[in-house]
Every structure is written in structure tokens, then in C-alpha cells.
C-alpha positions as CSV (number, residue, x, y, z in Angstrom):
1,X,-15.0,-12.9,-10.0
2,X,-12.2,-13.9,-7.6
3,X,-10.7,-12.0,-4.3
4,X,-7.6,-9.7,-5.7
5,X,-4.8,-9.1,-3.4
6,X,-3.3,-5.5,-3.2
7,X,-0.1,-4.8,-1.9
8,X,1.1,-2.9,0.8
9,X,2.3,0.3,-1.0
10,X,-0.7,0.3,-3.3
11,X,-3.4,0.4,-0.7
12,X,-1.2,3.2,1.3
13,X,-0.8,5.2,-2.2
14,X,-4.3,4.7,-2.8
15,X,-5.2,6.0,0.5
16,X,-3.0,9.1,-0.1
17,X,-4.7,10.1,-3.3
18,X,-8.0,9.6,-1.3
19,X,-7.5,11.8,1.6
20,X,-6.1,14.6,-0.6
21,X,-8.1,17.9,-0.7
22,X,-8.9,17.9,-4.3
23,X,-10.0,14.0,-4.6
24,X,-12.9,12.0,-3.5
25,X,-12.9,8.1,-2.2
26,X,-15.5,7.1,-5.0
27,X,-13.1,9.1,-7.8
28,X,-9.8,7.5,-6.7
29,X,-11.5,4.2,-5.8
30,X,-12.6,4.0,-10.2
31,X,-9.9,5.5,-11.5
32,X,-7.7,2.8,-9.5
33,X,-10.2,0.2,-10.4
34,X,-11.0,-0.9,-6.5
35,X,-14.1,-1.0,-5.2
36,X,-15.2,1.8,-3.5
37,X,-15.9,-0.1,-0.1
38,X,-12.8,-1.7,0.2
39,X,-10.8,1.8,-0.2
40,X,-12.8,3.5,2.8
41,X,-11.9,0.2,4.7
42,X,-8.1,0.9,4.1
43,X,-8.5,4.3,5.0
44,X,-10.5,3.3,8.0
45,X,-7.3,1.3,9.1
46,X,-4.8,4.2,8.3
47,X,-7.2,6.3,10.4
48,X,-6.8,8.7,6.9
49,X,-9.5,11.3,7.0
50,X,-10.2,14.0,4.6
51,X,-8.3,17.1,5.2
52,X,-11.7,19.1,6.0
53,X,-12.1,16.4,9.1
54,X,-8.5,16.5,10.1
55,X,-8.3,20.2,10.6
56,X,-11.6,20.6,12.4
57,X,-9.8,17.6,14.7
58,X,-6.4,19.4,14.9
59,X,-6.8,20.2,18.2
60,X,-7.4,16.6,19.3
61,X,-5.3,15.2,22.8
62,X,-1.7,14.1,22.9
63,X,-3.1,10.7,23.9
64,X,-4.6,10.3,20.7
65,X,-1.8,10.9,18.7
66,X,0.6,8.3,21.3
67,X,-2.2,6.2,20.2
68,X,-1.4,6.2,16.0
69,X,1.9,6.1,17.0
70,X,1.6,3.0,17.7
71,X,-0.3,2.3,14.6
72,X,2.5,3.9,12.6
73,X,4.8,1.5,14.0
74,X,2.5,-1.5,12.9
75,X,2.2,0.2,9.5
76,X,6.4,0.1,9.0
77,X,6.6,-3.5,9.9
78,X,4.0,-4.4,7.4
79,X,5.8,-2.6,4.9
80,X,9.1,-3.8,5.8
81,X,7.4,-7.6,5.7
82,X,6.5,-6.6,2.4
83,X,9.5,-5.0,1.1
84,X,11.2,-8.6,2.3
85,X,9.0,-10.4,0.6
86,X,9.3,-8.7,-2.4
87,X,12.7,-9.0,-2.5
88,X,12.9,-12.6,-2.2
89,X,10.6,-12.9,-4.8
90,X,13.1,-10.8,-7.5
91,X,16.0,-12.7,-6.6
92,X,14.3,-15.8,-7.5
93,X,13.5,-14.2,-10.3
94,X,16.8,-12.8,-10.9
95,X,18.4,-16.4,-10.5
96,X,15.9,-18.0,-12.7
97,X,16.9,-15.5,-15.5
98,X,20.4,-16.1,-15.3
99,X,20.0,-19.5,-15.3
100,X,17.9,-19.4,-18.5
101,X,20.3,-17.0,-19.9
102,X,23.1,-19.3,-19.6
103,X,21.5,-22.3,-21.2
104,X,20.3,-20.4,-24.1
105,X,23.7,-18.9,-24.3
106,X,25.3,-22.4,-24.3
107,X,22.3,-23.7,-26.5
108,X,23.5,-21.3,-29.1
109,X,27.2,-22.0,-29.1
């Protein structure tokens, strides 16, 4: 079996379905078909914690939360590097398909 790549907005969705009151890691984790290992370690990096844990936490210092501030803004250039890249990838796209479109348009003329 070979290493699968995830993007950036599926391991963040993923990791909002985990932390939700209702779900657990292991039950999103095989309904999303990722292992459950690899989901915690997302979750680990987003700092996401159950909402049991957070709001037993809630009354953590203001130097913590400077702190994933930080990691927020780290977390929006990621996404933004993604959302760039995915973009350049659908113009290519876009560009390939009108290119095919016009020589099967002139192929049938």
C-alpha cells in the first residue's frame, strides 16, 4: 500500500468532525477511511481537543491562547499555499480543456 497525501481542507474538516461532541476519533477516522493514528496526529497539530477537555481547560492563561495564535496564523498560510496551488492546478486544467475543445471543434468541421 503506498503513502496517500491529504489536503489541507480535508485533514482540517476531518479534524472538525473529530472534535465534535457527538463523534469519536476512531468513528470519523473509518467513516473517512484514514487511519485512526494519523487523524489524532492532525488533531494533535491543530491542538483540537474534545469538547469535554476544552471546557474543563476554559479557564487556561492568556499566554496560552497568544501562543495558538500563532499557530492560527501558520494554519492560514498553509491553506492559502494550498488554495494557490490548487488554483494553478485548474487553470492548467482549464487551458488544457479549451485547447482540446478547440481541436475537436475544428476536427469536426
Amino acid at each position: 500500500m503506498g503513502y496517500r497525501r491529504y489536503s489541507l481542507q480535508f485533514k482540517d474538516e476531518a479534524c472538525r468532525l473529530a472534535a465534535g461532541v457527538d463523534r469519536t476519533t476512531a468513528g470519523v477516522a473509518n467513516e473517512l477511511g484514514v487511519p485512526e493514528m494519523t487523524l489524532r496526529s492532525w488533531m494533535k497539530q491543530r491542538k483540537l481537543l474534545p469538547e469535554s477537555v476544552r471546557s474543563s481547560q476554559a479557564n487556561g492563561s492568556s499566554s496560552e491562547s497568544s501562543a495558538s495564535g500563532c499557530e492560527d496564523i501558520n494554519v492560514v498560510k498553509a491553506r492559502l499555499r494550498e488554495a494557490e496551488r490548487r488554483i494553478r492546478q485548474l487553470e492548467m486544467e482549464r487551458d488544457i480543456l479549451k485547447k482540446a475543445t478547440a481541436f475537436f471543434a475544428k476536427e469536426q468541421s
